[in-house]
C-alpha positions as a printed NumPy array, in Angstrom:
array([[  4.509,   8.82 ,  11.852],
       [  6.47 ,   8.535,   8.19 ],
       [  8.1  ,   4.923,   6.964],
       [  9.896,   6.256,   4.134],
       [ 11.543,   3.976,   1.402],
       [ 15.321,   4.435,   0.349],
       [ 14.057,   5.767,  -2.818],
       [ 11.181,   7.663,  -3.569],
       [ 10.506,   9.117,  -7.059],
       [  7.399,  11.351,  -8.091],
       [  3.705,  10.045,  -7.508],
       [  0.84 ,  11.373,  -5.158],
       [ -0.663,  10.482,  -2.099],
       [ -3.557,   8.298,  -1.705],
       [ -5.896,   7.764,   1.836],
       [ -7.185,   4.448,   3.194],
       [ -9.954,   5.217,   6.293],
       [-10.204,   2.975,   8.552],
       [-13.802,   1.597,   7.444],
       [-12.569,   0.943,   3.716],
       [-10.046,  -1.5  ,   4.772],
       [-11.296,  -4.72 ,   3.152],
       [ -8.494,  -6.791,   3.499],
       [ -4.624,  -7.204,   3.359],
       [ -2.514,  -9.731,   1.814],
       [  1.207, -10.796,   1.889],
       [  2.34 , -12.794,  -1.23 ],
       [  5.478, -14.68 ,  -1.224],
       [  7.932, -14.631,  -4.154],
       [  6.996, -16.497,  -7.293],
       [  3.532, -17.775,  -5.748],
       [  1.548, -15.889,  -8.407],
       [  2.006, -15.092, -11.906],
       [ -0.017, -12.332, -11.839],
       [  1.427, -10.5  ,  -8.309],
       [  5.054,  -9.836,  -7.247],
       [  5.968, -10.285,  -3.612],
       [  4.45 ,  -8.071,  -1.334],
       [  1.923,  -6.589,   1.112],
       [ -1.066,  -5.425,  -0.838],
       [ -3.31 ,  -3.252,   1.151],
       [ -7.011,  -3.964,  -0.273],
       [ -9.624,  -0.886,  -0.816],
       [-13.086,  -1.735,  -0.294],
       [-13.876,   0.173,  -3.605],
       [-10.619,   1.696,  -5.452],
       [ -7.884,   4.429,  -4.513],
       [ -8.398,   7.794,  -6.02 ],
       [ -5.325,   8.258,  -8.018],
       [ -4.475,   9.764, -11.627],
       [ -2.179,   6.652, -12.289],
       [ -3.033,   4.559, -15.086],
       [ -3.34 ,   1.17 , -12.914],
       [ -5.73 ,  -1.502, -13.572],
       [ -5.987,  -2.53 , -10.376],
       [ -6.771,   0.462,  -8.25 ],
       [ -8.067,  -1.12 ,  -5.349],
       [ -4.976,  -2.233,  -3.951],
       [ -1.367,  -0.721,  -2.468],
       [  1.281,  -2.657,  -2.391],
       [  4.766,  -2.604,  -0.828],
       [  7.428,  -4.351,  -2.495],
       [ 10.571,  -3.38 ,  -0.967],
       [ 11.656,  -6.55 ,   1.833],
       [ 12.454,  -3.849,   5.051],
       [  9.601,  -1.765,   3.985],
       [  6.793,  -5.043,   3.522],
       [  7.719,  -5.494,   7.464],
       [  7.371,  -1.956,   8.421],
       [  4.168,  -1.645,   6.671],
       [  2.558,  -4.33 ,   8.032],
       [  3.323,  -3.576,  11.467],
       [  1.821,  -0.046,  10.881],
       [ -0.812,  -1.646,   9.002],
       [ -1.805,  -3.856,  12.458],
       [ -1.205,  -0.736,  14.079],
       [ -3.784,   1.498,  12.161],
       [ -6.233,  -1.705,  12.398],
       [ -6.164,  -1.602,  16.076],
       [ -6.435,   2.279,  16.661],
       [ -8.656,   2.645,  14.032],
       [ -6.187,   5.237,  12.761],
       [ -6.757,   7.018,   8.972],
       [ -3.266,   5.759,   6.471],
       [ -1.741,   7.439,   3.543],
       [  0.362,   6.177,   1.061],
       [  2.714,   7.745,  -1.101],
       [  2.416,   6.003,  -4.617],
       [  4.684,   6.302,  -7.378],
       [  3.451,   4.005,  -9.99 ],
       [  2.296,   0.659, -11.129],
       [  3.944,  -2.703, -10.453],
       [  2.062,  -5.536, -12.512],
       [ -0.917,  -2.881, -12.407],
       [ -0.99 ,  -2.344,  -8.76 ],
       [ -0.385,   1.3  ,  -7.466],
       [  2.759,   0.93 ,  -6.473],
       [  3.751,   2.456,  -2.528],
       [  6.869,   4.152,  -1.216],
       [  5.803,   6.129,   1.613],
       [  3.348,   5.007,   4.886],
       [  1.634,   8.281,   7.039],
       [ -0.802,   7.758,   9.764],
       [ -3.582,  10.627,  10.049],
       [ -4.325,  10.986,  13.704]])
C-alpha cells in the first residue's frame, strides 16, 4: 500500500523496521517552538538519508489529510509488525521531512 501526498517533489526513500520503532508523536499547532504540527515517526538510532537534517531520527508528516492517514498506517504497521518506507523530500525545522508512506510486506 502507497499514501501519496498532493505534492511530491524530489527526495529519497528511507526504511523504518519494525524493531527500530522507538516511538511516535503527534504535536498540535503552535505547542512547540522548536516542532511544527505533525506526526513524527521516532528512529531508535537515525534514518539513513543524504539530507542535511539535524534531526535524523525522526519523520514527520505535516500535511492535515496525510498526519491522519499516516497514523492509521502507522497503528497498522505496529500491529502487523509490517517493515514502512517513507518518501522524504527535505527538512522542516530540521526534521526529514515525509511525502510518501509504503508498507514492505
Amino acid at each position: 500500500m502507497i499514501l501519496l501526498s498532493p505534492t511530491i517533489m524530489a527526495g529519497e526513500w528511507v526504511t523504518l523496521e519494525p524493531e527500530n520503532l522507538l516511538q511516535y508523536e503527534i504535536i498540535q499547532q503552535n505547542a512547540f517552538s522548536y516542532a511544527n504540527e505533525g506526526l513524527y515517526i521516532k528512529h531508535k538510532t537515525k534514518f539513513t538519508t543524504a539530507l542535511a537534517c539535524a534531526k535524523k531520527e525522526f519523520v514527520v508528516f505535516t500535511e492535515p489529510k496525510m498526519i491522519d492517514r499516516a497514523l492509521s498506517s502507522l497503528m497498522f504497521a505496529i500491529s502487523s509488525n509490517k517493515t514502512m518506507r517513507f518518501y522524504v523530500t527535505g527538512c522542516d525545522n530540521e526534521y526529514i521531512h515525509a511525502k510518501v508512506l509504503m508498507f514492505v510486506l
